[in-house]
Backbone as a printed PyTorch tensor [residue, N CA C, xyz], in Angstrom:
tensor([[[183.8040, -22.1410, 119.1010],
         [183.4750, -20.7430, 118.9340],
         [183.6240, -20.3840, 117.4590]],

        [[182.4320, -19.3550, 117.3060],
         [182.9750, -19.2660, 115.4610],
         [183.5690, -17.8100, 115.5090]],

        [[184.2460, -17.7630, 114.4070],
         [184.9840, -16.2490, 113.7780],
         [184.0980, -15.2850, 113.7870]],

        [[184.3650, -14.0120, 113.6740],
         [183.9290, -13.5560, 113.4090],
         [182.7280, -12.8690, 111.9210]],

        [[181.6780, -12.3650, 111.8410],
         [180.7540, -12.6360, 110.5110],
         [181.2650, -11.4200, 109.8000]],

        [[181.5370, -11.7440, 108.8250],
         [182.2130, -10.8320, 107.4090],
         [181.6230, -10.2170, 106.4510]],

        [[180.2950, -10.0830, 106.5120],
         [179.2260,  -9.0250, 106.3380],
         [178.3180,  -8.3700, 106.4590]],

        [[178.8070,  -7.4340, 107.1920],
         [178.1580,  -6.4700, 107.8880],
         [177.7010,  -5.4150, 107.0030]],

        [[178.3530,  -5.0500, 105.2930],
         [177.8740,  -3.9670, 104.6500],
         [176.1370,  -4.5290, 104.0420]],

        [[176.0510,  -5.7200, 104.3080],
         [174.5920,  -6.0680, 103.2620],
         [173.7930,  -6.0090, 104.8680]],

        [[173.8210,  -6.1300, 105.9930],
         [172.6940,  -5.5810, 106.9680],
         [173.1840,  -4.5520, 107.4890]],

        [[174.0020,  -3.1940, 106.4720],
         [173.7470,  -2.1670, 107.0080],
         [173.1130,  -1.2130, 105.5980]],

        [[172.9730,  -1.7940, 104.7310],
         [172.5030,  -1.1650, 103.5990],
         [170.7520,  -0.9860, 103.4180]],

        [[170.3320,  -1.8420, 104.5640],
         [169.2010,  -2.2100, 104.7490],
         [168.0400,  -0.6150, 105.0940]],

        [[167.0240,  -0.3230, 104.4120],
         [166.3690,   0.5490, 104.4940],
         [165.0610,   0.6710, 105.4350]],

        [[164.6060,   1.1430, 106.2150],
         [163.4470,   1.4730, 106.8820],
         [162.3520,   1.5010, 106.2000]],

        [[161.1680,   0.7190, 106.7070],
         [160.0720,   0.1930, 105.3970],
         [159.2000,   1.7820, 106.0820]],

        [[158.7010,   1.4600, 107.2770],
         [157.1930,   1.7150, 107.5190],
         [157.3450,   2.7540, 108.7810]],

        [[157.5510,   2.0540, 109.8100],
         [157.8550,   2.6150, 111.0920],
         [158.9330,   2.2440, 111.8450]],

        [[159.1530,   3.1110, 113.0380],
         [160.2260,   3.3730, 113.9220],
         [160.8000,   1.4890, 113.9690]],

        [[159.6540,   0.7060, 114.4840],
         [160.1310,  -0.2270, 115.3070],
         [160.3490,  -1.6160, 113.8350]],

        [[160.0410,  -1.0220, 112.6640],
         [160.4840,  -1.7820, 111.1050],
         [161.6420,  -1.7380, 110.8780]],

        [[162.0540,  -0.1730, 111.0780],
         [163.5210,   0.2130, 111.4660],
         [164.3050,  -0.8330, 111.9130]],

        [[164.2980,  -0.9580, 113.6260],
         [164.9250,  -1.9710, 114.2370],
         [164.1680,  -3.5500, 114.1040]],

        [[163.5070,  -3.6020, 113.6240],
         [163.2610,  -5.1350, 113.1550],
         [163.8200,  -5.7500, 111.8030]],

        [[163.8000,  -4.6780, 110.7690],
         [164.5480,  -5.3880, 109.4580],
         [165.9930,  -5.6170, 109.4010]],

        [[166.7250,  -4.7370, 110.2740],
         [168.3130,  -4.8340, 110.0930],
         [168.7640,  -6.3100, 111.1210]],

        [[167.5830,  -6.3280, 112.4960],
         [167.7790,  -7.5630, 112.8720],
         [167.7100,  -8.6720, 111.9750]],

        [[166.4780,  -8.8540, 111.1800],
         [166.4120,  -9.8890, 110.2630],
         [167.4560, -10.3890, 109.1400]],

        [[167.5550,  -9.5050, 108.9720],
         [168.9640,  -9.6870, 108.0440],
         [170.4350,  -9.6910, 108.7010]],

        [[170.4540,  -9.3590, 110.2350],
         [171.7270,  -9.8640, 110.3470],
         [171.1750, -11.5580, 111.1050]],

        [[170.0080, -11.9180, 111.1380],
         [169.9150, -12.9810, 111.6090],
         [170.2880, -13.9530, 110.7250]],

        [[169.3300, -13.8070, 108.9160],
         [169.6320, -14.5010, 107.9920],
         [171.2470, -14.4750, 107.8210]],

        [[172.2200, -13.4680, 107.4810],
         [173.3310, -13.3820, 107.0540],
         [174.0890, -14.1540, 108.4100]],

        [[173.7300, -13.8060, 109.3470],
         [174.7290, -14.9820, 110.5220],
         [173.8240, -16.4320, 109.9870]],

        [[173.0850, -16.4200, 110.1350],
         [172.5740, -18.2590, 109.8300],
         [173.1770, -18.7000, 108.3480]],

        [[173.2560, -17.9080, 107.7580],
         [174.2660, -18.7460, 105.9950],
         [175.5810, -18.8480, 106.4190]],

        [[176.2180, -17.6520, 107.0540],
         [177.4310, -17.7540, 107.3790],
         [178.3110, -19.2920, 108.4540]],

        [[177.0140, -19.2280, 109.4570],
         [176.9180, -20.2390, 110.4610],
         [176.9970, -21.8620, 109.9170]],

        [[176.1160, -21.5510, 108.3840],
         [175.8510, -22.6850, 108.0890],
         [177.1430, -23.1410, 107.2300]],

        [[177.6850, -22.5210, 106.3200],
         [178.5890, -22.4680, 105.6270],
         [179.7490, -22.5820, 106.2590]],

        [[180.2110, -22.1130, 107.6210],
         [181.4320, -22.5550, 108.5160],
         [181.4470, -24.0770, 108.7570]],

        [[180.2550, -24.3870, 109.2120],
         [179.5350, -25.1940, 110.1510],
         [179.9410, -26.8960, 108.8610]],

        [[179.7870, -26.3780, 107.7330],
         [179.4430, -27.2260, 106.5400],
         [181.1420, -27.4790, 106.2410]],

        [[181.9890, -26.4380, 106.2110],
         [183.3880, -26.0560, 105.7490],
         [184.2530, -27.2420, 106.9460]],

        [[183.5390, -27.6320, 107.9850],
         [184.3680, -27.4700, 108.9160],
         [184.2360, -29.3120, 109.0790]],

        [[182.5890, -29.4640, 109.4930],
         [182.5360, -30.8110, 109.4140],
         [181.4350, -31.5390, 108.7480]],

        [[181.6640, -32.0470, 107.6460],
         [180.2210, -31.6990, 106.5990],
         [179.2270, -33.1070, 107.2150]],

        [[179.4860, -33.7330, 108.2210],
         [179.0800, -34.9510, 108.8590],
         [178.1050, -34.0920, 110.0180]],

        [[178.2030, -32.5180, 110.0730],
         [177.5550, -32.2130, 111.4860],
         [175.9360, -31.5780, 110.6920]],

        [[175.4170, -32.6210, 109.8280],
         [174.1550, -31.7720, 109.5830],
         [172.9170, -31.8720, 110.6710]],

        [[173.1050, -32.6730, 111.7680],
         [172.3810, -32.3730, 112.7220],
         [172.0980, -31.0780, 113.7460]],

        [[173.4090, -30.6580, 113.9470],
         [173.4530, -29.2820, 114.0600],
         [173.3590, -28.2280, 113.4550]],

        [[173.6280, -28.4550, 112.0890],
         [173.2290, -27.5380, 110.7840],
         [172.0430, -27.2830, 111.2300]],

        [[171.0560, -28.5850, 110.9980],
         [169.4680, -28.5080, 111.0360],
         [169.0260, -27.7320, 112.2080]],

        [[169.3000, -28.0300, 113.5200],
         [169.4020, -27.4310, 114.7140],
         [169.5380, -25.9430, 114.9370]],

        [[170.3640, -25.4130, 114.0450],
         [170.7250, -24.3590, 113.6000],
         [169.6040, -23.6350, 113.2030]],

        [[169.3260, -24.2980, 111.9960],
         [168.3970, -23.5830, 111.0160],
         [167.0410, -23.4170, 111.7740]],

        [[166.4350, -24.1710, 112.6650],
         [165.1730, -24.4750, 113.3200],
         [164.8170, -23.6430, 114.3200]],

        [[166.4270, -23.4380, 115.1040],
         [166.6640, -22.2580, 115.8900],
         [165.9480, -20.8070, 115.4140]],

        [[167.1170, -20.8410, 114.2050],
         [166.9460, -19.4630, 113.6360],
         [165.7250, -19.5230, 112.6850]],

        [[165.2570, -19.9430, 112.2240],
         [163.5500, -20.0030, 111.8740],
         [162.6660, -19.7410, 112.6080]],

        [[162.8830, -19.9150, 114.1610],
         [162.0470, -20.1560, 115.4420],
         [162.0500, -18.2590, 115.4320]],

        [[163.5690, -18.2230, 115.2230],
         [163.4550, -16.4980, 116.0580],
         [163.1130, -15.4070, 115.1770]],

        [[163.4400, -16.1200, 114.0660],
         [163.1880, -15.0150, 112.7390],
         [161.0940, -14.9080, 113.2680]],

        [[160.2880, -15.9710, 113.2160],
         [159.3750, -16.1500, 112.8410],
         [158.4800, -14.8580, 114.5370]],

        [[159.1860, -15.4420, 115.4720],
         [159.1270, -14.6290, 116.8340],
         [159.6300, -13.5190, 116.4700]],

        [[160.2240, -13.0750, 115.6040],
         [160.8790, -11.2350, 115.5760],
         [159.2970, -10.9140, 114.4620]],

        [[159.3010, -11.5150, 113.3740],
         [158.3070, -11.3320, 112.7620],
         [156.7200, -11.0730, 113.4530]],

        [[156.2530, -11.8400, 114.4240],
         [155.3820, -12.0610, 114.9030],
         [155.6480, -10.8180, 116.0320]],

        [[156.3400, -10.6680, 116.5580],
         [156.2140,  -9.2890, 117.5060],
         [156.3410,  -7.6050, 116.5570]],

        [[157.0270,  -8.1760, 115.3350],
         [157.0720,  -7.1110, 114.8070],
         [155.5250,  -6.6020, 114.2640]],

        [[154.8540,  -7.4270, 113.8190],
         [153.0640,  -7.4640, 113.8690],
         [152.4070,  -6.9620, 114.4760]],

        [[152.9460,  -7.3160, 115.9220],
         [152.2710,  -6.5480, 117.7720],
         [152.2870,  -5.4210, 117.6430]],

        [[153.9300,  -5.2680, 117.9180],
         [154.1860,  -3.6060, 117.7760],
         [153.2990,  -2.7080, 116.7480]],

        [[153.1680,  -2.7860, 115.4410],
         [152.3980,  -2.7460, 114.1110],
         [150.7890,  -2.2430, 114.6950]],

        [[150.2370,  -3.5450, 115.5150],
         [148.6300,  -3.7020, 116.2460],
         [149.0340,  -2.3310, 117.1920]],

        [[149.9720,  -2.1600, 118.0820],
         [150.0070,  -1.6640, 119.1730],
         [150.0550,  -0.1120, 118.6750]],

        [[151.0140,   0.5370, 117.5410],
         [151.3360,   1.6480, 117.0670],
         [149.8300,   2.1360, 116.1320]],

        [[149.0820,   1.2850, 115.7010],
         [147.7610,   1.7430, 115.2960],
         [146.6560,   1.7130, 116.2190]],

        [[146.9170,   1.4460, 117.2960],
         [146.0800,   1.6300, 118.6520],
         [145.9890,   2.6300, 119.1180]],

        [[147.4560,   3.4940, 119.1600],
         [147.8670,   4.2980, 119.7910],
         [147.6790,   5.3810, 118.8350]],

        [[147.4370,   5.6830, 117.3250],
         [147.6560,   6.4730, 116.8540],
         [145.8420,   6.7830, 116.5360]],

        [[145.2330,   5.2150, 116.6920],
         [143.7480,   5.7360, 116.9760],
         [143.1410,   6.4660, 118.3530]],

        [[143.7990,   6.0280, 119.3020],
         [143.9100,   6.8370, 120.5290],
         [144.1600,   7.9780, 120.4340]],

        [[145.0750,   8.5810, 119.8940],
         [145.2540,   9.6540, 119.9550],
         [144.2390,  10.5410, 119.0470]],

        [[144.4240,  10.3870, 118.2450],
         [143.2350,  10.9530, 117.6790],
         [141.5870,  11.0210, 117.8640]],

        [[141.3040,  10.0190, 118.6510],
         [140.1850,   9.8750, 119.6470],
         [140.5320,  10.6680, 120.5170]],

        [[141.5230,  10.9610, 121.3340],
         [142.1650,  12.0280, 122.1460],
         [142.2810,  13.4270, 122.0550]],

        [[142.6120,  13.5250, 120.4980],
         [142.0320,  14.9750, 119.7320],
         [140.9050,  15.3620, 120.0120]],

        [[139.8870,  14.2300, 119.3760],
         [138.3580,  14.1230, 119.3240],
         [137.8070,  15.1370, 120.1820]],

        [[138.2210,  14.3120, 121.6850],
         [137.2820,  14.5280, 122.5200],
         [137.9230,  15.8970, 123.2100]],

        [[139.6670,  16.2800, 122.9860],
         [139.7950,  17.5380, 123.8240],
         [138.9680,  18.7370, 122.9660]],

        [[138.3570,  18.3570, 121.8490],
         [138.0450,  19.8290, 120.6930],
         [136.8000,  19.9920, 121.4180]],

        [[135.8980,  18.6980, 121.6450],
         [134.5270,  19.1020, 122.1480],
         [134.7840,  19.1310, 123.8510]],

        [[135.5890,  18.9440, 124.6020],
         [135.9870,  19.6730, 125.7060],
         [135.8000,  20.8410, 125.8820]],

        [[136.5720,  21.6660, 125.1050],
         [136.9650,  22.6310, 124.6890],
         [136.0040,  23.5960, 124.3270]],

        [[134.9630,  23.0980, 123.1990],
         [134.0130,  23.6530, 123.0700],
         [132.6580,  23.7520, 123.8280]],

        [[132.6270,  22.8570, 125.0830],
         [131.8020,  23.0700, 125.8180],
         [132.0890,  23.9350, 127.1450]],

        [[133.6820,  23.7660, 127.0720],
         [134.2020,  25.3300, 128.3710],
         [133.3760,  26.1940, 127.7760]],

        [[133.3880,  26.6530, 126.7670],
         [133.3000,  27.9960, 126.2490],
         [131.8520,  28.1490, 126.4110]],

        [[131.1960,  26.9600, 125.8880],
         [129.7920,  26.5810, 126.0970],
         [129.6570,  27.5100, 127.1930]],

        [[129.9340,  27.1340, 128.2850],
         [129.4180,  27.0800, 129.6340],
         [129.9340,  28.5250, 130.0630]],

        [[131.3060,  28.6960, 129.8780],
         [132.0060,  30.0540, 130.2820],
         [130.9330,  31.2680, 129.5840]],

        [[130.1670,  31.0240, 128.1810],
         [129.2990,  31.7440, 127.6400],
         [127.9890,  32.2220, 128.1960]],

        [[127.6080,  30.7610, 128.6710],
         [125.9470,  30.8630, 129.4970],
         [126.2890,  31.5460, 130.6490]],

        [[127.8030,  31.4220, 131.3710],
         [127.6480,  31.9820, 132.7240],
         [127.7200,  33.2820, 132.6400]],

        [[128.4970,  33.7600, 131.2410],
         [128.5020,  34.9470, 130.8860],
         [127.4390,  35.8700, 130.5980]],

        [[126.4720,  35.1030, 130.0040],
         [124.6480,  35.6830, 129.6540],
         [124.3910,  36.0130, 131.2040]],

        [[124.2800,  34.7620, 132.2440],
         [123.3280,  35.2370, 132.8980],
         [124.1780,  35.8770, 134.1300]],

        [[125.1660,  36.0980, 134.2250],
         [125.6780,  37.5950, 134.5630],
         [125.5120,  39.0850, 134.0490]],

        [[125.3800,  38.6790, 133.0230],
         [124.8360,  39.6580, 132.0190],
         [123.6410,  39.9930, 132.4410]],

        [[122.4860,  39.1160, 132.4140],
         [121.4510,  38.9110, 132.9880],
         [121.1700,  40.1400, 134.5270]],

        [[121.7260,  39.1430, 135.3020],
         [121.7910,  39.6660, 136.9200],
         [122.0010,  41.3090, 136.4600]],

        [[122.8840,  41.2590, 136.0340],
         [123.9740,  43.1400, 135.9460],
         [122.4140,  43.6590, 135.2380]],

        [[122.4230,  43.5150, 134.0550],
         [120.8780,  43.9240, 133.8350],
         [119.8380,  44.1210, 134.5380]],

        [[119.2920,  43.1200, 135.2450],
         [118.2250,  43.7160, 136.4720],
         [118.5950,  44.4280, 137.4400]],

        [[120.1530,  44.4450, 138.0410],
         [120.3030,  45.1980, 139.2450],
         [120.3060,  46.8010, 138.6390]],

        [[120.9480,  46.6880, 137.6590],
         [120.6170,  48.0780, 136.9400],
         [119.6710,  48.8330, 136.7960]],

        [[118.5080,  48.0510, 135.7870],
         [116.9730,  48.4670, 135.9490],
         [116.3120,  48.8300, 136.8560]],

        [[116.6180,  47.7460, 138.4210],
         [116.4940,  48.2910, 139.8510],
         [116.9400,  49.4880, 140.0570]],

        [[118.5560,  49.5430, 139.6870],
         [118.9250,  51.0280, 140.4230],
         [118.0360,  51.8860, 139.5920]],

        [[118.0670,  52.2020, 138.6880],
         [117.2820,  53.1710, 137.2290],
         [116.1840,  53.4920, 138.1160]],

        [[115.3180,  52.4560, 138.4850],
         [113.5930,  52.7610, 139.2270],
         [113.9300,  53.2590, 140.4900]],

        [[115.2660,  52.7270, 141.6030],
         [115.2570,  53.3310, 142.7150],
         [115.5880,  55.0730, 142.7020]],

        [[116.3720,  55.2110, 141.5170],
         [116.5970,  56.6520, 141.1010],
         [115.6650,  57.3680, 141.1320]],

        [[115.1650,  56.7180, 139.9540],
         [113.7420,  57.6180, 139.5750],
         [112.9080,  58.1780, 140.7930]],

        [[112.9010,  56.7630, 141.2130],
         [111.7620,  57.0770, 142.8290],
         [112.2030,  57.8680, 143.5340]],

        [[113.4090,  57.9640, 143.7400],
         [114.4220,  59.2910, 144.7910],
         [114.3950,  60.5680, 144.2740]],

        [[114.4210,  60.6250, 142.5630],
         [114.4860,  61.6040, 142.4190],
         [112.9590,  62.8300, 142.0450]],

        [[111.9580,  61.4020, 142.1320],
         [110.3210,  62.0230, 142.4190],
         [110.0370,  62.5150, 143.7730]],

        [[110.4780,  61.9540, 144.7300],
         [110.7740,  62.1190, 146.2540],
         [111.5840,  63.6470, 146.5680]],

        [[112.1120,  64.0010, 146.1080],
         [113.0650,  65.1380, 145.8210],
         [112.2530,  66.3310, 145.5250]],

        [[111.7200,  66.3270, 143.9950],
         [110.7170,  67.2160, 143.6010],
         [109.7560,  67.4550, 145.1100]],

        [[109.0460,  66.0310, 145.1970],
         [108.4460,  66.3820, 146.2640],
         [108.7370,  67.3660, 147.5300]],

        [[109.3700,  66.9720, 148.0300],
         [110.2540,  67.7620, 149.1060],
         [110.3190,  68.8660, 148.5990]],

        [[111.2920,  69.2320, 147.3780],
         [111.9110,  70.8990, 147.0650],
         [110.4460,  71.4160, 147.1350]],

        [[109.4810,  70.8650, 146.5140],
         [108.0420,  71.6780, 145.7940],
         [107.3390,  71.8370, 147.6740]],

        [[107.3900,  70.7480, 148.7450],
         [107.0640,  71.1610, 149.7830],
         [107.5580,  72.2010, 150.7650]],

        [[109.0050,  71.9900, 150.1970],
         [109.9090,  73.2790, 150.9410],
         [109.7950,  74.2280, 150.7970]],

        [[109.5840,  74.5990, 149.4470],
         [108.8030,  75.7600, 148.8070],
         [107.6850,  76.6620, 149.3420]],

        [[106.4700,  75.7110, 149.1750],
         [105.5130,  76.0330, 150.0380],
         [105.2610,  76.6940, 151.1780]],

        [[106.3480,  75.5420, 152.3140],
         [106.4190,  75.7400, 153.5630],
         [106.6070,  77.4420, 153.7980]],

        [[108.0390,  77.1600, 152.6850],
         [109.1050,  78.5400, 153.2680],
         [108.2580,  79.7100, 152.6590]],

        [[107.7130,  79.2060, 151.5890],
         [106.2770,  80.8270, 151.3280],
         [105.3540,  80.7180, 152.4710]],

        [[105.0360,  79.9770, 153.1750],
         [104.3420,  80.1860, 153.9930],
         [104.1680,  80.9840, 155.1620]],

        [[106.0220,  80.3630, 155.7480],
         [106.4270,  81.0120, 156.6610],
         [106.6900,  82.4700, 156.1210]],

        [[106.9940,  82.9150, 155.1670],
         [107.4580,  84.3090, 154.5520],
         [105.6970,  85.0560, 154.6900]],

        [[105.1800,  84.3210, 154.6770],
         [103.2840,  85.3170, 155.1560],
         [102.5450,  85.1600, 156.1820]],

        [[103.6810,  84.0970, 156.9380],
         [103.3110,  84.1580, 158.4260],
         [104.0700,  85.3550, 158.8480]],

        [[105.5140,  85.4510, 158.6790],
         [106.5990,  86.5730, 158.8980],
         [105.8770,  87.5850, 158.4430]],

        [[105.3850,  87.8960, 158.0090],
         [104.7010,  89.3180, 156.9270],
         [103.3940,  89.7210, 157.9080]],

        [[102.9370,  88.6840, 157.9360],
         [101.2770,  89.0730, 158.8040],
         [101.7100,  89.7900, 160.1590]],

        [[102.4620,  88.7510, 160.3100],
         [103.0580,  89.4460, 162.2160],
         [103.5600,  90.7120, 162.4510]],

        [[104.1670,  91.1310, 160.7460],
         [105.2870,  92.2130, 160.8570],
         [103.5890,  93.6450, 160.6940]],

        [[103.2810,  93.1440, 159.6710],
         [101.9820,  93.7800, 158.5200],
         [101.0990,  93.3300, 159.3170]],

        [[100.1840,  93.2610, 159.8770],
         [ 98.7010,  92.6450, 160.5500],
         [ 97.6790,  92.6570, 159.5800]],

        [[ 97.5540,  93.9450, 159.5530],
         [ 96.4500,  94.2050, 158.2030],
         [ 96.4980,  94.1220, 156.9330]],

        [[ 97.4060,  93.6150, 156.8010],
         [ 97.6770,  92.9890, 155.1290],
         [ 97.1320,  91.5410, 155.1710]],

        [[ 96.7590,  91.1590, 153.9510],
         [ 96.5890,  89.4810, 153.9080],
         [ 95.0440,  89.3560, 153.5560]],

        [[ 95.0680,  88.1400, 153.7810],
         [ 93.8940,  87.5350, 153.0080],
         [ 93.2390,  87.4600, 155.0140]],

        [[ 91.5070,  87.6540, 154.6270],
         [ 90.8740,  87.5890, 155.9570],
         [ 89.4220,  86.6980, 155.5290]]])
């Protein structure tokens, strides 16, 4: 078992390059490198005959450095996928958006529309009712002079037109 690793201030001094997931990929890398010198340097201190495991060591940690690297790439592919997505996502809610209105507009005209002719209808059915009206008052008229010289003749005999 080895001791514990005795520097921890040089992979915590470590700065954030790019993005979130650079963040957690660079401080890994560097505590990978700083445990693999440390590893190697115990490893060397202890039995300088074990360079097979040294090597073993190193091949290891080359393997994983190169696999943290290589996913850190993915993530990289995956976060510019997503940030073209989204913005393709923008894209398409603006002209969404602008075709509600589109449409909420046209339905609005030809309501507009309808309300307009039923109107014009009522306007002419008016009119017509209220020519119908004249008619009538101007016949009522008549009538009721009529009857007023029918009433008159009956009352008067000899008055009137003969």
């Amino acid at each position: 078992m080895l001791p514990a690793i005795n520097k921890p201030s040089a992979v915590l001094s470590s700065t954030p390059v790019k993005t979130s997931q650079t963040y957690l990929s660079k401080p890994s890398l560097d505590i990978t490198l700083a445990t693999k010198e440390d590893m190697i340097s115990r490893l060397v201190e202890q039995d300088p005959i074990n360079a097979k495991n040294i090597n073993m060591i190193k091949e290891h940690i080359k393997d994983m450095t190169s696999l943290v690297r290589r996913l850190s790439r993915d993530i990289d592919t995956c976060e510019n996928a997503l940030s073209s997505n989204k913005a393709a996502l923008a894209a398409l809610n603006t002209r969404i958006n602008s075709m509600d209105y589109s449409v909420i507009a046209q339905n609005a005209d030809s309501r507009i529309n309808r309300c307009d002719a039923g109107i014009k209808e009522l306007v002419r059915e008016m009119k017509e009712s209220n020519r119908n009206i004249v008619k009538l008052r101007q016949a009522l008229e008549i009538q009721s002079k009529q009857q007023v010289f029918c009433v008159l003749r009956e009352k008067y005999p000899g008055t009137g037109r003969k």
